[in-house]
C-alpha atoms as a printed R data frame, in Angstrom:
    type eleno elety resid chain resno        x       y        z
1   ATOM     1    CA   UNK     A     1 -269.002 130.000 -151.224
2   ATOM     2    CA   UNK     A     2 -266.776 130.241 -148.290
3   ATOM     3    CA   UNK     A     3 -268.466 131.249 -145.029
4   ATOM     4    CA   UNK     A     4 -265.639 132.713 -142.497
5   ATOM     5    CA   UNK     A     5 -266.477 133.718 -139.140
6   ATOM     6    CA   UNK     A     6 -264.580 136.480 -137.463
7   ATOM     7    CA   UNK     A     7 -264.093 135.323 -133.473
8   ATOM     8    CA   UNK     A     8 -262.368 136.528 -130.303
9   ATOM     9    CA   UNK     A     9 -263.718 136.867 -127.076
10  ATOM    10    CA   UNK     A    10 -261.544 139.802 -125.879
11  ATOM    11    CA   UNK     A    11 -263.037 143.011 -126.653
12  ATOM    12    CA   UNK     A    12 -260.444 145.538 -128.861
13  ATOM    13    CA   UNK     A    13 -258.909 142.703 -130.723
14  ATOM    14    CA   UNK     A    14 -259.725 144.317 -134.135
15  ATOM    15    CA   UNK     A    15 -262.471 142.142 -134.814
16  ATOM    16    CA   UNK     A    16 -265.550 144.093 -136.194
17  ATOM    17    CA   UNK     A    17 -262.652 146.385 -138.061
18  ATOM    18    CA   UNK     A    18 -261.146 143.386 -139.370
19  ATOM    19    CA   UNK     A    19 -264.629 142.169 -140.359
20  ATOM    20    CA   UNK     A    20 -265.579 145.404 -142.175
21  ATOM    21    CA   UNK     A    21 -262.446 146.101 -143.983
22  ATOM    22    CA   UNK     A    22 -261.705 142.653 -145.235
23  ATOM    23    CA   UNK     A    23 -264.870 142.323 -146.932
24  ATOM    24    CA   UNK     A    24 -264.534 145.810 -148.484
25  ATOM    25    CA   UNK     A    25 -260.958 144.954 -149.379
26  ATOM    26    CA   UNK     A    26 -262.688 141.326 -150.717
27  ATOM    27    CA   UNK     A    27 -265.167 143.843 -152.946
28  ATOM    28    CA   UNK     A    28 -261.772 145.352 -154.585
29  ATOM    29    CA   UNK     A    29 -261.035 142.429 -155.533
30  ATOM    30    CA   UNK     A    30 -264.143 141.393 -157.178
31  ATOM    31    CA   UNK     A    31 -265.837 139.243 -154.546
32  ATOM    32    CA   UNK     A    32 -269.251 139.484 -153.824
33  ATOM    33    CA   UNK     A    33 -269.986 139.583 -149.781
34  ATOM    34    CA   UNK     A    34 -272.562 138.939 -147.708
35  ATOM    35    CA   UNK     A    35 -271.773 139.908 -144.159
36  ATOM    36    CA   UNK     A    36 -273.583 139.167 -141.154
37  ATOM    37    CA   UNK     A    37 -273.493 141.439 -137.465
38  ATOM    38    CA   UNK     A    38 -273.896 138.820 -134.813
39  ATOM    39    CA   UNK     A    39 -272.755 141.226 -132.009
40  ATOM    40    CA   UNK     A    40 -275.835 142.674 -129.748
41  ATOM    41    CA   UNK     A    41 -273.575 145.815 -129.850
42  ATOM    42    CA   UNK     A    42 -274.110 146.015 -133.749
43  ATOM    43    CA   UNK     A    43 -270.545 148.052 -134.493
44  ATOM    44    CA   UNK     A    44 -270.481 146.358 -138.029
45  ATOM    45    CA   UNK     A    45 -274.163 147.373 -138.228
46  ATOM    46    CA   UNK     A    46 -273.744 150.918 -137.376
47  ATOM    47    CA   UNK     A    47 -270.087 151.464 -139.840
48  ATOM    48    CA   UNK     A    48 -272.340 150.621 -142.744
49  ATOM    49    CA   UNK     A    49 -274.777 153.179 -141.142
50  ATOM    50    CA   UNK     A    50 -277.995 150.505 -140.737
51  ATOM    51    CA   UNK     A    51 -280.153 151.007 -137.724
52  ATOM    52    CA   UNK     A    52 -280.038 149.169 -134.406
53  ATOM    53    CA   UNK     A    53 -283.835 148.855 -134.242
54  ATOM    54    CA   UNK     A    54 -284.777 146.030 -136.213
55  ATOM    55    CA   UNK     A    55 -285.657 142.950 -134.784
56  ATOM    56    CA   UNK     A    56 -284.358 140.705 -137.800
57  ATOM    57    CA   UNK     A    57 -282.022 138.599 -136.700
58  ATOM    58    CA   UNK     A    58 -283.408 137.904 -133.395
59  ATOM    59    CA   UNK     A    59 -286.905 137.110 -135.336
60  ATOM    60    CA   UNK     A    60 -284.701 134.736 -137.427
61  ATOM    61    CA   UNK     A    61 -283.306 132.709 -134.359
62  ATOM    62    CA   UNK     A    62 -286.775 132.822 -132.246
63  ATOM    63    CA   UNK     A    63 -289.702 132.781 -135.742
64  ATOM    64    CA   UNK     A    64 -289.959 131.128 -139.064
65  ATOM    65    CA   UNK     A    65 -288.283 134.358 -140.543
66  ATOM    66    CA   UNK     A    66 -286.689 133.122 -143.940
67  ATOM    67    CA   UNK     A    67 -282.489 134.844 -143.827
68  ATOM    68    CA   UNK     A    68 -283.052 136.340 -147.387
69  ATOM    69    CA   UNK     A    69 -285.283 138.943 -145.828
70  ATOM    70    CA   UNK     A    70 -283.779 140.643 -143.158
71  ATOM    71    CA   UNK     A    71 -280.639 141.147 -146.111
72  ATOM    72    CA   UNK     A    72 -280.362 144.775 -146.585
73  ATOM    73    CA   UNK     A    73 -277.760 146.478 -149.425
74  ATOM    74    CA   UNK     A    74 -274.719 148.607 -148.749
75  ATOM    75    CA   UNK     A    75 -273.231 151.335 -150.898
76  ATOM    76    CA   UNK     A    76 -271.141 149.217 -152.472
77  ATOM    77    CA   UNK     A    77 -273.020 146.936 -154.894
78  ATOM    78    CA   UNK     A    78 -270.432 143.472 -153.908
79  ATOM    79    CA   UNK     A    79 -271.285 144.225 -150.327
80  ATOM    80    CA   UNK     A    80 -274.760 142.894 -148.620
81  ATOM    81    CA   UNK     A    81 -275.531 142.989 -144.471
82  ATOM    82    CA   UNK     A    82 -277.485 141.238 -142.187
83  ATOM    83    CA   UNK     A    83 -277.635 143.849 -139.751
84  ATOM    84    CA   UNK     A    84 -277.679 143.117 -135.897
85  ATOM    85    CA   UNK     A    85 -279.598 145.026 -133.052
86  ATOM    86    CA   UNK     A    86 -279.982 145.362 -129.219
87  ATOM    87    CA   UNK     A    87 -282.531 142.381 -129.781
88  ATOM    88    CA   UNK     A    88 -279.994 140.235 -129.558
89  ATOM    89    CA   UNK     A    89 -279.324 140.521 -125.949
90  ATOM    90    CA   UNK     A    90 -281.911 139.176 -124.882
91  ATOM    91    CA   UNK     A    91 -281.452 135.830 -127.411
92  ATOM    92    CA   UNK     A    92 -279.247 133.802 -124.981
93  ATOM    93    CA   UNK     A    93 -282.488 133.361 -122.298
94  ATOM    94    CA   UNK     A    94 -284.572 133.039 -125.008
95  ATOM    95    CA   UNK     A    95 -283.075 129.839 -126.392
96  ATOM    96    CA   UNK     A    96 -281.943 128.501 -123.046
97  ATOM    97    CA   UNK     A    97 -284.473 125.277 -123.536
98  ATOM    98    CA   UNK     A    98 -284.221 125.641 -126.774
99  ATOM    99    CA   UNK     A    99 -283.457 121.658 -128.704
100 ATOM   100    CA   UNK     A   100 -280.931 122.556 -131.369
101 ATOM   101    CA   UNK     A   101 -280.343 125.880 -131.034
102 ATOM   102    CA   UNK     A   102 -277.079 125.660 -131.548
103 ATOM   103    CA   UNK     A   103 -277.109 124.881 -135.804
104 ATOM   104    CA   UNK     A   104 -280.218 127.535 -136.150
105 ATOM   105    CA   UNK     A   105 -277.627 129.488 -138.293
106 ATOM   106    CA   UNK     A   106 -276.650 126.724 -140.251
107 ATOM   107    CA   UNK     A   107 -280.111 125.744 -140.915
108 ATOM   108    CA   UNK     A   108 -280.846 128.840 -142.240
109 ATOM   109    CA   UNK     A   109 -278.316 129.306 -144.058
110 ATOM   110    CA   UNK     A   110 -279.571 126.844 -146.737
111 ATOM   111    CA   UNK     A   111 -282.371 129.294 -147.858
112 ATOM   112    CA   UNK     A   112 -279.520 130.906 -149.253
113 ATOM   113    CA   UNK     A   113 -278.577 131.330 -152.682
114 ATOM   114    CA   UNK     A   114 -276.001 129.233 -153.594
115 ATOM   115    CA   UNK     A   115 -273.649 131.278 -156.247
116 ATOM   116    CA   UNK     A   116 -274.917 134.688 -155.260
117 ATOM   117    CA   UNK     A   117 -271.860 135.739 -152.798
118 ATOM   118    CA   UNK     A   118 -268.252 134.414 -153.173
119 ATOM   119    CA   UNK     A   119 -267.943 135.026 -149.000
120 ATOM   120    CA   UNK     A   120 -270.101 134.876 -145.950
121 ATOM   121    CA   UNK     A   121 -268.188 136.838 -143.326
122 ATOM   122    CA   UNK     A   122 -269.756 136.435 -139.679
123 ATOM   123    CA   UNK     A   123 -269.001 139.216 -137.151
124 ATOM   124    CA   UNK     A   124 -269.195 137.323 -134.158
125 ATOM   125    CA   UNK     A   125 -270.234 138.632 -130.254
126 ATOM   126    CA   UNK     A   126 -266.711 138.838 -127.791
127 ATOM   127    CA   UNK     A   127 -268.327 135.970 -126.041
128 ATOM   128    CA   UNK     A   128 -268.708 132.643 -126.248
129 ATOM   129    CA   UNK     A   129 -272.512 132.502 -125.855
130 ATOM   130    CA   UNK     A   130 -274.932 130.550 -128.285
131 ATOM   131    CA   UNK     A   131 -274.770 133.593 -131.083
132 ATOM   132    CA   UNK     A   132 -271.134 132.582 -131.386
133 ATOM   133    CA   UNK     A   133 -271.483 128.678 -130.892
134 ATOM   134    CA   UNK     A   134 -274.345 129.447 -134.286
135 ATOM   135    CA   UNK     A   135 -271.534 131.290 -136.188
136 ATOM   136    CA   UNK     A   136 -268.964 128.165 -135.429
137 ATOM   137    CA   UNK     A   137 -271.428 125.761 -136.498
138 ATOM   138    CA   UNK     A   138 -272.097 127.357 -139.430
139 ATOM   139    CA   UNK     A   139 -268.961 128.207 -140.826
140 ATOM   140    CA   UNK     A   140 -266.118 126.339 -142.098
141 ATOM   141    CA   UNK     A   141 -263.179 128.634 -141.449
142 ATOM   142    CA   UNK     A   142 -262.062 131.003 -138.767
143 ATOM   143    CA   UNK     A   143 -260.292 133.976 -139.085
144 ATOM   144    CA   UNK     A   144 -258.817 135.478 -135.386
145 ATOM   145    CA   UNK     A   145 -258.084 138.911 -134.913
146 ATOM   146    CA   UNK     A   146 -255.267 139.109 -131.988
147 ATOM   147    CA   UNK     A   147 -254.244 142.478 -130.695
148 ATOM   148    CA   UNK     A   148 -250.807 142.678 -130.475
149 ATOM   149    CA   UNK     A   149 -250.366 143.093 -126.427
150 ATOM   150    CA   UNK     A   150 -249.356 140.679 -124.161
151 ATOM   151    CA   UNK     A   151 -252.221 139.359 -122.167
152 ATOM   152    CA   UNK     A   152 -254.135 138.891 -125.684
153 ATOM   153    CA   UNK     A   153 -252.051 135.584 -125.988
154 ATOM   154    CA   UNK     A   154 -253.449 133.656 -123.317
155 ATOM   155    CA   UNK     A   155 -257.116 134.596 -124.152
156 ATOM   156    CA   UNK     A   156 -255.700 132.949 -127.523
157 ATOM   157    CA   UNK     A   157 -255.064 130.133 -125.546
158 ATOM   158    CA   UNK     A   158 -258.259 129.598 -124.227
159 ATOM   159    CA   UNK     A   159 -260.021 130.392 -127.719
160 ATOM   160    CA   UNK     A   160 -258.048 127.719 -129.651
161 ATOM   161    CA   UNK     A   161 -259.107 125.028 -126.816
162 ATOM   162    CA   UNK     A   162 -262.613 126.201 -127.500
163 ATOM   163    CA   UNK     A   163 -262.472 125.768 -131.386
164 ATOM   164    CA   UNK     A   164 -260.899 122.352 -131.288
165 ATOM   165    CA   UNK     A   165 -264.226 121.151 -128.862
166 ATOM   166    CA   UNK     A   166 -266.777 123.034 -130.902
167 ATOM   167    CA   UNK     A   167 -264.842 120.962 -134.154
168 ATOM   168    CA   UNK     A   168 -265.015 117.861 -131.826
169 ATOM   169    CA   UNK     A   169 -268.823 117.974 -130.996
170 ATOM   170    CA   UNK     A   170 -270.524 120.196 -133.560
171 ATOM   171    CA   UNK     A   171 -268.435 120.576 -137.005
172 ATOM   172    CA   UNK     A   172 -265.410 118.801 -138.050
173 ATOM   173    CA   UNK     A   173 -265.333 120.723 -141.113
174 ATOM   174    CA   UNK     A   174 -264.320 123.683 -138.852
175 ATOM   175    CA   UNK     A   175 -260.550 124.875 -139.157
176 ATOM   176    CA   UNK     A   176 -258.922 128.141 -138.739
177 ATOM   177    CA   UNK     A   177 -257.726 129.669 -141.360
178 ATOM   178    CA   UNK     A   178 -255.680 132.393 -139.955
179 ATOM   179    CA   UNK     A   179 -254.643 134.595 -136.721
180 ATOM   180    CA   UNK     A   180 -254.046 137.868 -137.766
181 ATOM   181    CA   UNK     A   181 -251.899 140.473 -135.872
182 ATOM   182    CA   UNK     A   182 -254.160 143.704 -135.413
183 ATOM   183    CA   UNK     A   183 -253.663 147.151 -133.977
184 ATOM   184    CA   UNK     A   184 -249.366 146.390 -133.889
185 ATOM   185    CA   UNK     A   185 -247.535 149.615 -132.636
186 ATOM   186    CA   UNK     A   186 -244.369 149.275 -134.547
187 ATOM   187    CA   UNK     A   187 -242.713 152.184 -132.886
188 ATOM   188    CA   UNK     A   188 -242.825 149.719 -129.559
189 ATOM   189    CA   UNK     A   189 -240.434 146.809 -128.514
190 ATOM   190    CA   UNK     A   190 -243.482 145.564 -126.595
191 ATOM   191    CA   UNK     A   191 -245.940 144.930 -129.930
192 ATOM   192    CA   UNK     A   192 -243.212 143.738 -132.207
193 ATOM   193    CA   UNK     A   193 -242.197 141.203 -129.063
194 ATOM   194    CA   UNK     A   194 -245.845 139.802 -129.476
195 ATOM   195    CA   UNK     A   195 -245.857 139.093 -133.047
196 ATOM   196    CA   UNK     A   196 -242.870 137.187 -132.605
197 ATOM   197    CA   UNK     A   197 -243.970 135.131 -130.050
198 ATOM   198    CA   UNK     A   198 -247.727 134.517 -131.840
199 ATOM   199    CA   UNK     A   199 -245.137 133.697 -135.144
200 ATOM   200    CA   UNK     A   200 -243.146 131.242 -132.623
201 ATOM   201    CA   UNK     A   201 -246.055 129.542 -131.380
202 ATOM   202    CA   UNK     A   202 -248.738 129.376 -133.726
203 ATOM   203    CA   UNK     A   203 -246.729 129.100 -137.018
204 ATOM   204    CA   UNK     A   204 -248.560 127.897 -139.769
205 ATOM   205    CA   UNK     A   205 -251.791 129.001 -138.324
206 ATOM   206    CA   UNK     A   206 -250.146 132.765 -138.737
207 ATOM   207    CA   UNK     A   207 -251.244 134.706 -141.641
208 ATOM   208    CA   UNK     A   208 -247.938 136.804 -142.834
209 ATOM   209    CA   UNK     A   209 -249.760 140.250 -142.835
210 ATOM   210    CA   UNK     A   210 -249.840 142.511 -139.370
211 ATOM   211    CA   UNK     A   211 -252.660 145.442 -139.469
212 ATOM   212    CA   UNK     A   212 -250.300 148.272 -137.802
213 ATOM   213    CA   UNK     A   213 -252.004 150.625 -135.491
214 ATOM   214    CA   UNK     A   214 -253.851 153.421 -137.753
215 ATOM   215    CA   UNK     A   215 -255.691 156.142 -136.351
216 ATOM   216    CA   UNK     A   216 -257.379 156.479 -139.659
217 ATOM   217    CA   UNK     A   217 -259.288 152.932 -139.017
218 ATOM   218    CA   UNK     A   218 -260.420 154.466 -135.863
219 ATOM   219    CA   UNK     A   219 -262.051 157.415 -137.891
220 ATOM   220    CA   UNK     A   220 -263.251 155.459 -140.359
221 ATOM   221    CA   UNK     A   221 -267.013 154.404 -138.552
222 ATOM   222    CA   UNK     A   222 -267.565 157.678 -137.535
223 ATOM   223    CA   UNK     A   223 -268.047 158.507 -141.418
224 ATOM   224    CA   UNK     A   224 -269.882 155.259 -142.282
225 ATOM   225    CA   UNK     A   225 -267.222 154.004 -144.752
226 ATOM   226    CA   UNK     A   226 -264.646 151.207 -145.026
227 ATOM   227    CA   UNK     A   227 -261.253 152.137 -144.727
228 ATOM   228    CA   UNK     A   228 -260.729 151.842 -148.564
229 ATOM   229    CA   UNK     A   229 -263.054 154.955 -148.747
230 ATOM   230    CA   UNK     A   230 -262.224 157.139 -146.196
231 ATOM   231    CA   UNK     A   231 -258.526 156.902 -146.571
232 ATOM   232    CA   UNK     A   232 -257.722 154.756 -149.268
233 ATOM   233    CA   UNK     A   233 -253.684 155.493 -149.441
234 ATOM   234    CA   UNK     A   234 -253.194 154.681 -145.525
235 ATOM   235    CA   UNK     A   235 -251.104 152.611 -143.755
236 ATOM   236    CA   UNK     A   236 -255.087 150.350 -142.853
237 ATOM   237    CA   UNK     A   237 -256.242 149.934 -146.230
238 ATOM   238    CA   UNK     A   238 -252.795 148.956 -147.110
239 ATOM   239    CA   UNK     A   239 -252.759 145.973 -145.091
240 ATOM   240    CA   UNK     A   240 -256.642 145.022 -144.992
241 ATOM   241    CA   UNK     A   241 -255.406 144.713 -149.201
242 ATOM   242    CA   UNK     A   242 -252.352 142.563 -148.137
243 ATOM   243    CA   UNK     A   243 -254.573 140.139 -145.636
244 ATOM   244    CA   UNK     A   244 -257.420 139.710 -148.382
245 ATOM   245    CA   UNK     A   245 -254.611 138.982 -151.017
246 ATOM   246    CA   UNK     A   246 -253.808 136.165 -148.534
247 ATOM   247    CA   UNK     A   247 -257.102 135.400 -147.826
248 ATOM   248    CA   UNK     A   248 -257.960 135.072 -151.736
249 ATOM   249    CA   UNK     A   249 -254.895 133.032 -152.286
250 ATOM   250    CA   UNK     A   250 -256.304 130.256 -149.721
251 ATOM   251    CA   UNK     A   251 -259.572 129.618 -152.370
252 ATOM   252    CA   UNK     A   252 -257.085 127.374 -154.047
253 ATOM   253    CA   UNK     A   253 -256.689 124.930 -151.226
């Protein structure tokens, strides 16, 4: 089972669509998925159309909760959710003198059953707060999200430094699988200027698919569905198919 967690701390970067649609594209392909909202703001939560109320998650970080049941099923039968709430702003003064808060997650995550997902895909908060510091002890691969302006490189930066102390300190097993391009606006010099430099500098870390700017994937929450349902011929679902291809092709390593 590979557990992937979804991370950048810069708000718009494609994460929670990169989240959503790679595990639907994931389900295409046969894999089973259990993905979990770690963002307070529960945007992964709400495109599967679960509720915001529940106190689930934060009762698994703060109680004896046991992770199998706060699990709730989606509409389609190779996707499952741990669905996240407003709770969870209030988690980071709750655990302040907390020992070991940090590998809560990972702790938990043995009450799992072993061969019952291929993937465990972690949507993680656009901070680097204790919810995220749990999803990067927990996991052993990274995927990045970058949006393709600009200032999103040096925020990159700053993120990579982070991983490589969190490996240090917490979990050598970490490593990052992949940066991804997201929301590139090929009719721009600007966007296609970005790519190349995040190609130039990060290299093999670089997956080869770039998730164009689709106004369909911005539609897509508002009708509760993945992009492979709402518009399954787009320009989105089109390269959310070519990034889990890649993604798929990595299980060999």
């Amino acid at each position: 089972m590979r557990k992937i967690a979804i991370i950048n701390q810069k708000g718009g970067s494609g994460k929670t669509t990169t989240a959503v649609n790679l595990a639907a594209t994931l389900a295409e392909k046969k894999r089973k998925v259990l993905l979990i909202d770690l963002d307070p703001q529960a945007s992964t939560s709400s495109w599967f159309g679960q509720s915001r109320d529940s106190k689930g998650l934060f009762e698994l970080f703060t109680n004896k909760t046991n992770i199998n049941d706060i699990i709730v099923h989606t509409d389609n039968e190779r996707i499952d959710l741990i669905p996240s709430s407003s709770w969870l702003m209030g988690l980071e003064k709750r655990l302040a003198q907390e020992v070991g808060a940090e590998i809560i997650l990972k702790q938990k995550f043995q009450e799992l059953p072993k061969r019952r997902w291929d993937y465990i895909i972690i949507d993680c908060p656009p901070t680097l707060g204790i919810l995220t510091i749990n999803a990067l002890t927990a996991v052993q691969e990274i995927i990045v999200p970058v949006e393709a302006r600009i200032m999103a490189l040096a925020g990159l930066v700053q993120l990579l430094q982070t991983i490589s102390v969190i490996k240090e300190r917490l979990n050598p097993k970490l490593r990052i699988s992949g940066i991804v391009p997201c929301r590139v606006d090929l009719r721009t010099n600007h966007a296609k200027e970005v790519v190349k430099e995040l190609r130039s500098n990060f290299k093999s870390k670089m997956y080869k698919t770039a998730i164009r700017e689709n106004i369909k994937l911005s539609e897509a929450p508002s009708y509760i569905k993945p992009i492979t349902e709402y518009d399954t011929n787009c320009n989105g679902a089109h390269d959310y198919r070519l990034l889990a291809r890649e993604v798929i092709k990595q299980e060999r390593k």
